[in-house]
C-alpha positions as CSV (number, residue, x, y, z in Angstrom):
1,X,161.7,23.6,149.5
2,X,162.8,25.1,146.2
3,X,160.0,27.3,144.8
4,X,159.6,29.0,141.1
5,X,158.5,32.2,140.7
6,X,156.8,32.7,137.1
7,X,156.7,36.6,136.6
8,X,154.3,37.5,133.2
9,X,155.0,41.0,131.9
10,X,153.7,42.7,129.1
11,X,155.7,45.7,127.2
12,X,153.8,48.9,125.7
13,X,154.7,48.7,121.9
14,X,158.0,50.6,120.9
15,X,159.3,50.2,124.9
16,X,160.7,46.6,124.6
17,X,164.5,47.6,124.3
18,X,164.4,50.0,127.3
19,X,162.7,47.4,129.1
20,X,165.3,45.2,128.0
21,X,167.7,47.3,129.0
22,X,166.0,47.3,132.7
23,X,165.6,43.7,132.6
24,X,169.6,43.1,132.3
25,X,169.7,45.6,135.2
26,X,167.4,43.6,137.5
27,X,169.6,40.4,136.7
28,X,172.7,41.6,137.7
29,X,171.5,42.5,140.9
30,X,169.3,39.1,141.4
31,X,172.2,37.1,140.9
32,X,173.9,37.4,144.2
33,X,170.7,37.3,145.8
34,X,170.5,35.2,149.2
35,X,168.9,32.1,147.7
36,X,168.3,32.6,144.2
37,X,169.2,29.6,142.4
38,X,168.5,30.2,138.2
39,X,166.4,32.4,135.8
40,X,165.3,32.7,132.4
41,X,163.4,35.1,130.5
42,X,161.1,34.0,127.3
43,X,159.8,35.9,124.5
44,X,156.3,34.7,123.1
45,X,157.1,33.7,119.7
46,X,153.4,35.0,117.9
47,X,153.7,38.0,120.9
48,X,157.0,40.0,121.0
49,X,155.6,41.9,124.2
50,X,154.7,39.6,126.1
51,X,157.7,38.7,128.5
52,X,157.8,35.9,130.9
53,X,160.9,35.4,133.5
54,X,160.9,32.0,135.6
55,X,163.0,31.9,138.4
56,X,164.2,29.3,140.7
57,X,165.0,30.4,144.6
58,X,165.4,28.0,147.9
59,X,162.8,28.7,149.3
60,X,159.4,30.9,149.4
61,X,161.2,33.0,152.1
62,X,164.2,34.1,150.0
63,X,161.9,35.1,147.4
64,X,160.0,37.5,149.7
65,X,162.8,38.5,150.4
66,X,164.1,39.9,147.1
67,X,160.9,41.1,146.7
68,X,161.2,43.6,149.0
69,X,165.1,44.2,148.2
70,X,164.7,48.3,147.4
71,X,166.9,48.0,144.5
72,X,164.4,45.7,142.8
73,X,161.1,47.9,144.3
74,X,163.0,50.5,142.3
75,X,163.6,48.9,139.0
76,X,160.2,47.2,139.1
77,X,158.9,50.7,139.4
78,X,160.1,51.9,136.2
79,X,159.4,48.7,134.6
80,X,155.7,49.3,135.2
81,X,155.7,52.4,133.4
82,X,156.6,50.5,130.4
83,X,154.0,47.7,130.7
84,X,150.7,47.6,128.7
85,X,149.2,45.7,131.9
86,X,150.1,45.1,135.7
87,X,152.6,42.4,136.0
88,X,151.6,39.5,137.7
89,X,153.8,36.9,139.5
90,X,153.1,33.6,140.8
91,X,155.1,30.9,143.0
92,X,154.8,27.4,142.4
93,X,156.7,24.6,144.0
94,X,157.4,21.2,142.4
95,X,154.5,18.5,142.4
């Protein structure tokens, strides 16, 4: 079953285009990801820090998968040392 993982960030002020820059680094390597289907990232309009990234995978497994894929484990590290809070990500399937 196709899951969506909803992934909420939120950038330290004056860190959002090296964050940027990581975020387009993390895509490239998601793409050819076993399972990954889509993803998009939004920018909250009255909030330019706040980041969300939605993305669509086969299933819950694949997912757990990429989550543990080092490269990611390594971006994600120095993504958190640009983020005014912990990021938080949650999976949600279709109701």
């Amino acid at each position: 079953m196709a899951v969506r993982i909803v992934i909420d960030r939120k950038v330290k002020k004056g860190k959002e285009v090296e964050f940027a820059k990581m975020l387009r680094e993390l895509r490239t390597k998601v793409v050819p990801a076993k399972g990954y289907i889509s993803g998009e990232t939004l920018r909250a309009l009255n909030d330019h820090s706040n980041y969300i990234v939605i993305t669509t995978w086969q299933n819950v497994d694949d997912w757990k998968e990429w989550e543990k894929n080092p490269d990611r484990k390594k971006v994600q590290a120095k993504m958190e040392k640009l983020m005014a809070r912990p990021t938080k990500a949650k999976i949600y399937v279709y109701a």
